[in-house]
DOMI-388030 format. One record per residue (C-alpha): residue number from 1; x, y, z; residue in three letters. Coordinates in Angstrom, 3 decimals. Layout:
<nodes>
+-----+----------+----------+----------+-----+
|   k |       px |       py |       pz |   r |
+-----+----------+----------+----------+-----+
| NUM |        X |        Y |        Z | ALA |
...
+-----+----------+----------+----------+-----+
</nodes>
This chain:
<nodes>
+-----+----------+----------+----------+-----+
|   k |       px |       py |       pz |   r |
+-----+----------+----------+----------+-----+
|   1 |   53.163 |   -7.306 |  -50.568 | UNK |
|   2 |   49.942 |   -5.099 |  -50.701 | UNK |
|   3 |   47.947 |   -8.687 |  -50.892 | UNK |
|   4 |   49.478 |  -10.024 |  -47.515 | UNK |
|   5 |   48.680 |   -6.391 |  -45.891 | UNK |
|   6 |   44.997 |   -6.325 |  -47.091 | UNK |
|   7 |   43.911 |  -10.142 |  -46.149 | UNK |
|   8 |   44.058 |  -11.892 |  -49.854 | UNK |
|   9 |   47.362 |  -13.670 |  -48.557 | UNK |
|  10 |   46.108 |  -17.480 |  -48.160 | UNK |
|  11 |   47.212 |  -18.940 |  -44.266 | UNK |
|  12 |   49.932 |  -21.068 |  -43.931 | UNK |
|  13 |   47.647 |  -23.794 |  -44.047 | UNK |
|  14 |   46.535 |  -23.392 |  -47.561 | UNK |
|  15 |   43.482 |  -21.864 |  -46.362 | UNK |
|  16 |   41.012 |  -19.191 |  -48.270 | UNK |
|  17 |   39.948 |  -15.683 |  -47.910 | UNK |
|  18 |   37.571 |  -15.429 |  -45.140 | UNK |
|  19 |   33.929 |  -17.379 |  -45.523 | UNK |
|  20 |   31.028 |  -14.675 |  -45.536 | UNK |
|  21 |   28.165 |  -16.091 |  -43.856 | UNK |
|  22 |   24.185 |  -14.220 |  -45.330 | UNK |
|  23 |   21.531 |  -14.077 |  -42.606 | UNK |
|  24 |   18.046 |  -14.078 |  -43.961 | UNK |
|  25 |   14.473 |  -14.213 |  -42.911 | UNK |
|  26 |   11.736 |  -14.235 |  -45.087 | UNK |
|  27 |   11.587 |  -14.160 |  -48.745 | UNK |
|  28 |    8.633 |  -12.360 |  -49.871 | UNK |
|  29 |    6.742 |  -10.541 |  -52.606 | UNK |
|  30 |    7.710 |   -7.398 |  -51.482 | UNK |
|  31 |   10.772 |   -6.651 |  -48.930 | UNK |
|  32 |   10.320 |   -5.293 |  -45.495 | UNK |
|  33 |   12.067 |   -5.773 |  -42.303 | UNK |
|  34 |   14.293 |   -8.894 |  -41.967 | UNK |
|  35 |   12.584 |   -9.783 |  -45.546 | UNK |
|  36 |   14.080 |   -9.955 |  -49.093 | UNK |
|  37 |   12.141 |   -9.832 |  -51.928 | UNK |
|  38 |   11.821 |  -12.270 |  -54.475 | UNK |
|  39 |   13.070 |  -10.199 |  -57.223 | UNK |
|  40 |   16.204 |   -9.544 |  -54.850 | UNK |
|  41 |   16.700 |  -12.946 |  -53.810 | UNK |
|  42 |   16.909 |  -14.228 |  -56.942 | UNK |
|  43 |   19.338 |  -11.492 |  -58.258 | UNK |
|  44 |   21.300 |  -12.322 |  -55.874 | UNK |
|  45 |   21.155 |  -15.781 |  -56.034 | UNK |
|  46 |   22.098 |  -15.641 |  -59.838 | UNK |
|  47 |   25.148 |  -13.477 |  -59.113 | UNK |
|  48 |   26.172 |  -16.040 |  -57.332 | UNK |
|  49 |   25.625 |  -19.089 |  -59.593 | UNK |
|  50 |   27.049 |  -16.491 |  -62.335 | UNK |
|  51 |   30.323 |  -16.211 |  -60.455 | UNK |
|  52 |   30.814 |  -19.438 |  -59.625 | UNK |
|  53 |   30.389 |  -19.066 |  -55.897 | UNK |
|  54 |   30.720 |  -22.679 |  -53.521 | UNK |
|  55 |   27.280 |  -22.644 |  -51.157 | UNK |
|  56 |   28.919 |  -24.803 |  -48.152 | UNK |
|  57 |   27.041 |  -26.846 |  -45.990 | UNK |
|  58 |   27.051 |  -26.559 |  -42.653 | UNK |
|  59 |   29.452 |  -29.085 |  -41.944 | UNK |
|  60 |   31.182 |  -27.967 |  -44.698 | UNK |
|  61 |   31.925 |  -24.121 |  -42.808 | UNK |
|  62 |   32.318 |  -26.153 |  -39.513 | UNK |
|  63 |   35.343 |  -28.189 |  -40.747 | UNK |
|  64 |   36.864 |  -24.898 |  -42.614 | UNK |
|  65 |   36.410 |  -22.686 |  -38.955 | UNK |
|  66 |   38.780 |  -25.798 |  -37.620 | UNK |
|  67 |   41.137 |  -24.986 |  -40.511 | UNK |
|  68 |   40.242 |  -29.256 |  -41.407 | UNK |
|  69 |   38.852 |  -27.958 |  -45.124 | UNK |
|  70 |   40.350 |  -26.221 |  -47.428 | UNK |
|  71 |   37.327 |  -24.222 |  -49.269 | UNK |
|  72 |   37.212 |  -22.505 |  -52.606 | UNK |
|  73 |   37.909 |  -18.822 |  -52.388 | UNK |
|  74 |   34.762 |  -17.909 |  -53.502 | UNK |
|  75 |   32.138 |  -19.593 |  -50.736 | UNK |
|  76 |   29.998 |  -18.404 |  -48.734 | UNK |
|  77 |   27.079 |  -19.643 |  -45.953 | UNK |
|  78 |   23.835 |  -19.097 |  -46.608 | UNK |
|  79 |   21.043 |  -18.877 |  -44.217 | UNK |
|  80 |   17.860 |  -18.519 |  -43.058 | UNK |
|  81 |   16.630 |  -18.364 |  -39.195 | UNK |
|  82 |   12.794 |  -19.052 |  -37.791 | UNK |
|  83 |   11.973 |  -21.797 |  -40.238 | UNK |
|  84 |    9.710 |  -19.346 |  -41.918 | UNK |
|  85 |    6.850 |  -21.418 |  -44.819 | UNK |
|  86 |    8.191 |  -18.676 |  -47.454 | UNK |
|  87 |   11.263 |  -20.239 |  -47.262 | UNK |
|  88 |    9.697 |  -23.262 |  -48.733 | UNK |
|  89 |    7.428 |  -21.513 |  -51.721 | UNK |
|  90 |    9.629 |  -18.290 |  -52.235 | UNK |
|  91 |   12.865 |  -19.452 |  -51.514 | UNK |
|  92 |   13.592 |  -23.345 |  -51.962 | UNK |
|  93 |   12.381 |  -22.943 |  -56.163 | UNK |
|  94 |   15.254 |  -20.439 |  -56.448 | UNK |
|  95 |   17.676 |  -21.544 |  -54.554 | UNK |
|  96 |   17.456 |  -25.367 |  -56.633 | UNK |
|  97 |   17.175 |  -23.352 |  -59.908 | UNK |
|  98 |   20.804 |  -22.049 |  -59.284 | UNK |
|  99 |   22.176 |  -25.068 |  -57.419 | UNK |
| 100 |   22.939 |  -23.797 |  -54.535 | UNK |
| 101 |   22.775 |  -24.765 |  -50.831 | UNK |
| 102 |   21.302 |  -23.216 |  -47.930 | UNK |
| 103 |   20.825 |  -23.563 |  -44.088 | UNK |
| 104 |   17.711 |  -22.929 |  -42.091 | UNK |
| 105 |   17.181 |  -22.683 |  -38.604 | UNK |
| 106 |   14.577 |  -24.207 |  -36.862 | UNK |
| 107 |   12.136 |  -23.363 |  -33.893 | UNK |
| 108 |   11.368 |  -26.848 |  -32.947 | UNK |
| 109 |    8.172 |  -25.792 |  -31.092 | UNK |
| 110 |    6.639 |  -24.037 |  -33.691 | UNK |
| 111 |    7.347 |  -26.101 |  -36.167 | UNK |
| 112 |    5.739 |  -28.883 |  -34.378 | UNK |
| 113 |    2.844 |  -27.370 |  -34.195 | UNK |
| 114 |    2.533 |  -25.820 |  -37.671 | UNK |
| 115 |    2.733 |  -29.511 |  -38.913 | UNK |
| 116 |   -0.728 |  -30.126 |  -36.650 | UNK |
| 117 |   -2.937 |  -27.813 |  -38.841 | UNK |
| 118 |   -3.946 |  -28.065 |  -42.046 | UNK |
| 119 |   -3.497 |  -24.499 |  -43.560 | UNK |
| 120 |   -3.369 |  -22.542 |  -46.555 | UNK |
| 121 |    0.374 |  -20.502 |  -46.969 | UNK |
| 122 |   -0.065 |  -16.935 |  -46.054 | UNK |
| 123 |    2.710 |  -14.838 |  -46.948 | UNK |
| 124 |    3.144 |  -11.661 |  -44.466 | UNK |
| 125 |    5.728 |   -9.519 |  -42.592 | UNK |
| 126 |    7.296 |  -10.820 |  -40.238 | UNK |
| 127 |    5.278 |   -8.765 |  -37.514 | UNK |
| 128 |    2.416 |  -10.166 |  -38.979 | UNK |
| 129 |    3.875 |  -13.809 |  -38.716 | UNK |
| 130 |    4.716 |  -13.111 |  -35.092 | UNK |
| 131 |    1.304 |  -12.644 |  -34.319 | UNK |
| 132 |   -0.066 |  -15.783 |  -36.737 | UNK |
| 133 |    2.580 |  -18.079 |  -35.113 | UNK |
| 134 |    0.741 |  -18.888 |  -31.706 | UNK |
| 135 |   -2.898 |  -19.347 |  -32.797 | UNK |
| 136 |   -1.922 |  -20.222 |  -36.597 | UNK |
| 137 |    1.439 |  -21.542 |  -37.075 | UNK |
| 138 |    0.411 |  -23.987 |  -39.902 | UNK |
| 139 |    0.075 |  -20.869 |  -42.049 | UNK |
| 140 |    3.003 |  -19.558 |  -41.875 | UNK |
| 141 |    5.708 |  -21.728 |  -40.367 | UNK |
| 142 |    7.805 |  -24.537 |  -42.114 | UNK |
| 143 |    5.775 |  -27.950 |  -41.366 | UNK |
| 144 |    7.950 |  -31.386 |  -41.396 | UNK |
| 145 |    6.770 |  -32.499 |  -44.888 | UNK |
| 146 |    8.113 |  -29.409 |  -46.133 | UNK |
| 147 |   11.733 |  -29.378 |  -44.198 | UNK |
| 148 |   11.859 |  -33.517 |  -45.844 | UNK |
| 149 |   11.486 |  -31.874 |  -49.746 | UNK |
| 150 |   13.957 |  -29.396 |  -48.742 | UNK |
| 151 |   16.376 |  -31.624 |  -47.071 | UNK |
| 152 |   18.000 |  -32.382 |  -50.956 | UNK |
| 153 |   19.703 |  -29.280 |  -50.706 | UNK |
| 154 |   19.062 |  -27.695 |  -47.351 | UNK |
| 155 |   20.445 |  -28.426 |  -43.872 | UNK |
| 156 |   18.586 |  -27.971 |  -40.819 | UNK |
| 157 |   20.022 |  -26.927 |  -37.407 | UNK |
| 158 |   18.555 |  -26.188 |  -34.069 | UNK |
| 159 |   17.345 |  -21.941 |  -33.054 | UNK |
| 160 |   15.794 |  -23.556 |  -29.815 | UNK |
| 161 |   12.224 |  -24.974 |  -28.993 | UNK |
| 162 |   10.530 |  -21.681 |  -28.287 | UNK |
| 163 |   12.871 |  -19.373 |  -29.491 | UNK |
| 164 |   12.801 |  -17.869 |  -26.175 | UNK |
| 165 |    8.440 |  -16.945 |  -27.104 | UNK |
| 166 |    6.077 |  -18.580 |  -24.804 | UNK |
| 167 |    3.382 |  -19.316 |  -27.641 | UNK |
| 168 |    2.968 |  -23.070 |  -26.575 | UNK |
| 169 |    5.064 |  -23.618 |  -23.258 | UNK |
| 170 |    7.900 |  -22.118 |  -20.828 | UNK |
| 171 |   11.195 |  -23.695 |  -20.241 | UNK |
| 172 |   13.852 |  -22.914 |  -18.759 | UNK |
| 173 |   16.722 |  -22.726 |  -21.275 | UNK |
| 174 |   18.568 |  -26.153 |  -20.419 | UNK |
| 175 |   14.990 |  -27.721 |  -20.596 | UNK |
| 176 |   13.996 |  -25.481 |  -24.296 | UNK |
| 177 |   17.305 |  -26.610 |  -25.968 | UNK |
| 178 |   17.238 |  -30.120 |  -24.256 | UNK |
| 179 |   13.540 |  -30.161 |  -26.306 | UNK |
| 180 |   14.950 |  -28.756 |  -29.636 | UNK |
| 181 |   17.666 |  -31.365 |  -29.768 | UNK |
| 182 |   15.747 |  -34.532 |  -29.052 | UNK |
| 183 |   13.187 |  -33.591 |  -31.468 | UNK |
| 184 |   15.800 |  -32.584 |  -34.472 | UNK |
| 185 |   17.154 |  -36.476 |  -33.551 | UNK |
| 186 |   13.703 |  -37.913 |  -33.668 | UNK |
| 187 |   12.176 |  -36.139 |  -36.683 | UNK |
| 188 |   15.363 |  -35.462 |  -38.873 | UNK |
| 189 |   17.826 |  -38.174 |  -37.291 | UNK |
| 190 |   20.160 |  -35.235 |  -36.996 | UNK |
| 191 |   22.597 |  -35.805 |  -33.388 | UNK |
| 192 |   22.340 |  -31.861 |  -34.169 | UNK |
| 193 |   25.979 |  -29.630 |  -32.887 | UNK |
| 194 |   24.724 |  -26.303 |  -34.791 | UNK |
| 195 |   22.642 |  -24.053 |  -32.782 | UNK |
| 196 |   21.578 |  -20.108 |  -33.562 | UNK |
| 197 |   20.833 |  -17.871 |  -30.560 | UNK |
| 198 |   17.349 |  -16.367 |  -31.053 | UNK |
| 199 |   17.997 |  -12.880 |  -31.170 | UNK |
| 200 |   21.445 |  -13.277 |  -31.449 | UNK |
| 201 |   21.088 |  -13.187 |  -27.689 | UNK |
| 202 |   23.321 |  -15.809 |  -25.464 | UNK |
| 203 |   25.651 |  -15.211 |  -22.411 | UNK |
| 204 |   28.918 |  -17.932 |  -21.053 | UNK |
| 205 |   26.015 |  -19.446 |  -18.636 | UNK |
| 206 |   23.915 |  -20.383 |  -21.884 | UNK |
| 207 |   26.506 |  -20.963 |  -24.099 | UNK |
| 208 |   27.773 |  -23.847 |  -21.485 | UNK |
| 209 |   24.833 |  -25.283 |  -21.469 | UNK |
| 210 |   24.813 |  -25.499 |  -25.282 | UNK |
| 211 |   28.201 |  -27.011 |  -25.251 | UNK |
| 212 |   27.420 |  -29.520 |  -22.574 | UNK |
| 213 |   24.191 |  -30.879 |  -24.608 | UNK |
| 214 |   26.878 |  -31.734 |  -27.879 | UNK |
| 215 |   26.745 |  -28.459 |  -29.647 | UNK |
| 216 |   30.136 |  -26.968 |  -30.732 | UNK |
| 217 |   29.327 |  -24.115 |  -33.478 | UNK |
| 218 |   27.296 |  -21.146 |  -32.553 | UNK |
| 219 |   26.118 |  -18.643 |  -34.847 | UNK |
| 220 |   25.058 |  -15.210 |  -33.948 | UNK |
| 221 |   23.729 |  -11.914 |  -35.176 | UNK |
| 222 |   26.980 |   -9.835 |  -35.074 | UNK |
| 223 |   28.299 |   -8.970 |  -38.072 | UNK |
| 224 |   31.951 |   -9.963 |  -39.029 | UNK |
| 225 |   34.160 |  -12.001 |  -40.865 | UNK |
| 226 |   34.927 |  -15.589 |  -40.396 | UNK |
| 227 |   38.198 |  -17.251 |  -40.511 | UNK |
| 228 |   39.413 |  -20.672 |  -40.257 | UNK |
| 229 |   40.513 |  -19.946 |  -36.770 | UNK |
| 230 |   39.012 |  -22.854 |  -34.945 | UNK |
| 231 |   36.920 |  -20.415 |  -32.860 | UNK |
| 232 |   33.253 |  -22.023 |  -33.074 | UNK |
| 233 |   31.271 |  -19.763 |  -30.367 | UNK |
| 234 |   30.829 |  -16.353 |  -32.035 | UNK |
| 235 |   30.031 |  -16.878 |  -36.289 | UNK |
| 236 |   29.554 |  -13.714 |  -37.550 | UNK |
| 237 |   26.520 |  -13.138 |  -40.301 | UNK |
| 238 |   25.463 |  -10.214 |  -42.584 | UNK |
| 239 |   21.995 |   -9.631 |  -42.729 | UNK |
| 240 |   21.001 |   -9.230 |  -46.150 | UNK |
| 241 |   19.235 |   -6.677 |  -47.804 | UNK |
| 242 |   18.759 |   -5.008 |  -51.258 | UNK |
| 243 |   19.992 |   -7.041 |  -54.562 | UNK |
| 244 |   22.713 |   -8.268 |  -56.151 | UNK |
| 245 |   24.829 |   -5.139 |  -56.333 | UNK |
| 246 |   24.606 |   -4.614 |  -52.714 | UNK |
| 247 |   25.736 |   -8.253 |  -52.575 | UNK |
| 248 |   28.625 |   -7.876 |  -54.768 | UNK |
| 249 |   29.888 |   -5.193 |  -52.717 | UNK |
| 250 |   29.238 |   -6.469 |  -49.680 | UNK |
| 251 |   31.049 |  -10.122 |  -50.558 | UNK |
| 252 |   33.799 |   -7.612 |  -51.435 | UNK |
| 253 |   34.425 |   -6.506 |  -48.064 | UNK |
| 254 |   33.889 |   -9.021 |  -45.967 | UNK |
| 255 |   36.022 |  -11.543 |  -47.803 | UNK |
| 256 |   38.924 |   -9.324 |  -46.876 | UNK |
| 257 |   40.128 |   -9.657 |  -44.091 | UNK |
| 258 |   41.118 |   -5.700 |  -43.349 | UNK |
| 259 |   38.499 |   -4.695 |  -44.802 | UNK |
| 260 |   36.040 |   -6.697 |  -43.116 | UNK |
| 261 |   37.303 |   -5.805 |  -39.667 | UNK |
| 262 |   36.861 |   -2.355 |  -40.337 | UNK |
| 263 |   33.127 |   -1.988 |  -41.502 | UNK |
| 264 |   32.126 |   -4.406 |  -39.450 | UNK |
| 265 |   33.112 |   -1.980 |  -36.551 | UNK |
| 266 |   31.904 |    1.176 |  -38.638 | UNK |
| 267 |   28.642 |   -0.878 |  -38.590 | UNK |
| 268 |   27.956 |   -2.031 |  -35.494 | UNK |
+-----+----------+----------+----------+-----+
</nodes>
């Protein structure tokens, strides 16, 4: 039929349409680049409460990309990469007003030292946080009293020590992620397998490395669609952008399997 031709066929294993996985930054008065609004986030995050959409956890999308979980057909991923403070004031309110879940990912090393100050929020663009983060961090980076209030409805994964910035150390990359891991164990008892490649930027010598440290799912920057294929080392995310109606379409596509494919080559 036209539904098994256009991807709304369910697998033989009783699985869903494919899992859409949002990419954000910041959440800010006003949007800019890599940062969503307020007034769009929370559009969007009430179009999805409104239509009954499943926020997974991460171990929730990790056992449906092994086909082990059978998810509602309406679910999606949501997350959020740096560990940015907005997250916490802009975001976090929202996000518990709806119910819903989200992911962050953390630079260990910044976060580290953001929770050393004692500093008053100071929402910005993200170039302007880029060049807070090595004298300032405190001001605009996630501290660890923060990431334990969010913890209720947020998971926290690993986006390196350094995030590949030299702001408060080199490493070399076995040595950065070796960092990023043992601190996620010590501060958040997490024996963390989820790790985001800064930049979206990894090759097989880096990704082996990963693997051999204990992680096993890898998101990145490209965009796509995700299936419950048991193929953990290249997650696909959309980077978000405008409001809800954007959303709705966009959720549209990529949920389809055909569809998906298709734009997701048109876009790049």
């Amino acid at each position: 039929s036209a539904f098994k031709i256009f991807g709304y066929y369910n697998t033989k294993k009783g699985q869903t349409l494919s899992v859409s996985v949002l990419m954000y930054h910041h959440i800010l008065p006003k949007s800019s680049f890599i940062s969503s609004s307020v007034s769009e986030f929370e559009a969007q995050m009430a179009y999805l409460a409104r239509c009954g959409y499943k926020t997974l956890s991460l171990e929730e999308f990790f056992l449906y990309k092994k086909a082990k979980l059978k998810v509602p057909k309406k679910s999606v991923l949501i997350t959020f990469d740096d560990g940015w403070r907005d997250n916490f004031y802009f975001a976090y309110p929202i996000l518990k007003r709806y119910n819903l879940r989200a992911s962050i990912f953390l630079v260990t090393s910044w976060v580290q030292k953001a929770s050393e100050q004692k500093a008053e929020f100071s929402p910005c663009s993200h170039s302007q946080c880029k060049k807070i983060v090595p004298n300032e961090p405190g001001r605009v980076v996630l501290n660890w009293d923060e990431i334990a209030q969010m913890r209720d409805i947020c998971d926290f994964a690993s986006h390196t020590h350094t995030h590949g910035d030299d702001y408060f150390g080199s490493y070399d990359f076995a040595s950065d992620l070796g960092l990023c891991k043992k601190i996620m164990k010590t501060r958040l008892g997490i024996d963390d397998s989820v790790l985001c490649w800064p930049r979206g930027n990894f090759d097989e010598i880096r990704l082996n490395i990963a693997k051999n440290l204990g992680y096993e799912l890898f998101f990145t920057t490209k965009r796509g669609i995700n299936r419950p294929d048991g193929i953990c080392d290249d997650v696909r995310r959309i980077a978000v952008k405008n409001g809800a109606q954007w959303l709705r379409k966009i959720l549209f596509i990529y949920q389809n399997d055909v569809f998906g494919r298709l734009y997701g080559l048109v876009k790049g």
